[in-house]
C-alpha positions in Angstrom: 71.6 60.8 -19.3 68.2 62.0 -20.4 65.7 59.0 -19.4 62.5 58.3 -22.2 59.9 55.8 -21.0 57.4 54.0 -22.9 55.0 52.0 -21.6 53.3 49.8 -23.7 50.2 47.3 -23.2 51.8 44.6 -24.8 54.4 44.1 -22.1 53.1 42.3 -18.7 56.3 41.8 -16.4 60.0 42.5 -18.4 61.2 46.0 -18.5 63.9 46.4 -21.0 66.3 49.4 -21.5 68.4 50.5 -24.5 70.3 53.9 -25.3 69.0 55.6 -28.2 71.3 58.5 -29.4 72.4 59.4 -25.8 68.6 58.5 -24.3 68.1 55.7 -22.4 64.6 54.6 -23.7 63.3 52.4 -20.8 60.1 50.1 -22.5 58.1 49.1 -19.7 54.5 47.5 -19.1 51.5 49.6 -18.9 50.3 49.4 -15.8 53.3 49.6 -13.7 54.0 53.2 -12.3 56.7 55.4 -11.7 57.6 54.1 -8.2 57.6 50.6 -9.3 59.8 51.1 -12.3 62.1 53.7 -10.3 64.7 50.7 -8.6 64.5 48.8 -12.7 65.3 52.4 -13.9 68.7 52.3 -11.9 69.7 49.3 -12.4 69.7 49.4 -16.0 70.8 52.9 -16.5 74.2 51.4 -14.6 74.4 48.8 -16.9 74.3 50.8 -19.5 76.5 53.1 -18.4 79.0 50.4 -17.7 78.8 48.2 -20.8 80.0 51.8 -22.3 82.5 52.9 -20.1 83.7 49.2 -21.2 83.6 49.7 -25.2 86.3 52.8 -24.7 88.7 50.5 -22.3 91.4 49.1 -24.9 92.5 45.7 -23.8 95.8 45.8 -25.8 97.0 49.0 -24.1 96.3 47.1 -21.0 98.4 43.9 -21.9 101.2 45.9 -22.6 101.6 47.9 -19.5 101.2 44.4 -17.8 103.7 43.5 -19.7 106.3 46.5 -19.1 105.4 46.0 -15.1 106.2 42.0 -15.2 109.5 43.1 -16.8 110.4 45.6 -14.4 109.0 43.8 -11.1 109.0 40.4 -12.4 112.4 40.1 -14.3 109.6 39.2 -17.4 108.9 35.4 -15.6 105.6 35.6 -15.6 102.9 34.3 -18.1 99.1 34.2 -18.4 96.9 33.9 -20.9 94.6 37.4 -21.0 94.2 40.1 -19.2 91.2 42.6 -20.1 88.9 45.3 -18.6 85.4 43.7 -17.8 82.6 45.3 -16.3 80.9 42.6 -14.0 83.4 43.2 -11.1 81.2 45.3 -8.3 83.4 44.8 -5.5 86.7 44.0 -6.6 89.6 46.0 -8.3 90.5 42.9 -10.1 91.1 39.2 -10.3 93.0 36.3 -11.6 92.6 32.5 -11.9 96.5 31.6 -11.8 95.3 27.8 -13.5 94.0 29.3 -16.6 96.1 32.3 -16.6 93.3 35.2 -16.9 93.3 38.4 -15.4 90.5 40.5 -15.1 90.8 44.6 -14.6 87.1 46.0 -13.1 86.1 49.1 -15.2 86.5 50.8 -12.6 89.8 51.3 -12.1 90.2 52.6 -15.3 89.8 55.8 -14.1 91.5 56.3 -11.1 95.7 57.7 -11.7 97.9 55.5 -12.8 100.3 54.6 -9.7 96.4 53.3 -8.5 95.9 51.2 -12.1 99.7 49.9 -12.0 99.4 48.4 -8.2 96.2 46.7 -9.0 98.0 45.1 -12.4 101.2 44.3 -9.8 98.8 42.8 -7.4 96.8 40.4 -10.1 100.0 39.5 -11.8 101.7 38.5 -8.1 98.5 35.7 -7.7 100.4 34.0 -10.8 103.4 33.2 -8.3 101.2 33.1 -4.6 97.7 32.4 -5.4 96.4 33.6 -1.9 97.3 36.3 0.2 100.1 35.0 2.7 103.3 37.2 3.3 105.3 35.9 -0.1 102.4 37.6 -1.7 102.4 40.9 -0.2 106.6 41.0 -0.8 105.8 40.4 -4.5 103.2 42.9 -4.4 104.9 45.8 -2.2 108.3 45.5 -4.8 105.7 48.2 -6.7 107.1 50.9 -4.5 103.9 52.8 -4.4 101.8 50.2 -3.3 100.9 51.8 0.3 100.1 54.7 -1.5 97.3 53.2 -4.0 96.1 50.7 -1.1 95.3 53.7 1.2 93.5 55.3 -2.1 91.3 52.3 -2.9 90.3 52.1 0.6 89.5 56.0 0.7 87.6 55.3 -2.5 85.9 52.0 -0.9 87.4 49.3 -2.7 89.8 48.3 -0.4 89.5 46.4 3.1 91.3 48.0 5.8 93.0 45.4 7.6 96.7 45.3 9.3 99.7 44.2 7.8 
């Protein structure tokens, strides 16, 4: 992504970012210089780049595979309330409040192949039975046959502990 700064006198301490036809137009204060406005450059360019790897996730595609893998692994028992993509999620695959019934899908995973994408789904959809981790969790979770497989990928990829089960 081609980065435009502009610097303007106006400005004293906010730096501000927006994509402008495939640009990301950085406005910035005057007197700050390129080393001080390097780390702020970063940052938003991720933002950026995330809030638009977001827009091209469809939620609805996502419901129904959740859907197709609660009917095959779940006999169809299961319930919630959403599930969507969201872009916040830096160190998690995904997550899901079993009380309201949401379950969040980081950005990320959207990406990766789909055996990786369906364990993650299996995993937040087994919280709505076992809320925590314990060993009736992991048998929900490891009925998704390739389960091993897309825990050791997440872990080669970083976002998965290591830990022994």
């Amino acid at each position: 992504m081609k980065i435009r700064i502009i610097r303007s006198k106006k400005r004293r301490k906010t730096i501000q970012a927006r994509e402008v036809d495939g640009t990301l137009e950085v406005l910035a204060p005057a007197g700050m210089s390129d080393k001080e406005l390097e780390p702020h450059i970063v940052r938003l360019k991720g933002r950026i780049e995330r809030l638009n790897q977001k827009s091209v996730l469809d939620d609805e595609t996502l419901e129904k595979r959740a859907h197709e893998l609660s009917n095959k692994y779940f006999k169809g028992l299961l319930r919630w309330n959403s599930i969507r993509w969201v872009a916040n999620q830096s160190k998690r695959h995904g997550s899901c409040t079993p009380g309201t019934g949401t379950i969040r899908i980081s950005h990320r995973i959207a990406g990766m192949p789909r055996f990786v994408k369906d364990y993650v789904i299996v995993h937040e959809l087994a919280h709505l039975v076992e809320p925590n981790h314990g060993n009736r969790f992991w048998e929900l979770v490891n009925q998704y046959p390739k389960s091993e497989r897309a825990r050791g990928y997440l872990m080669a990829v970083g976002l998965e502990e290591i830990e022994d089960r």
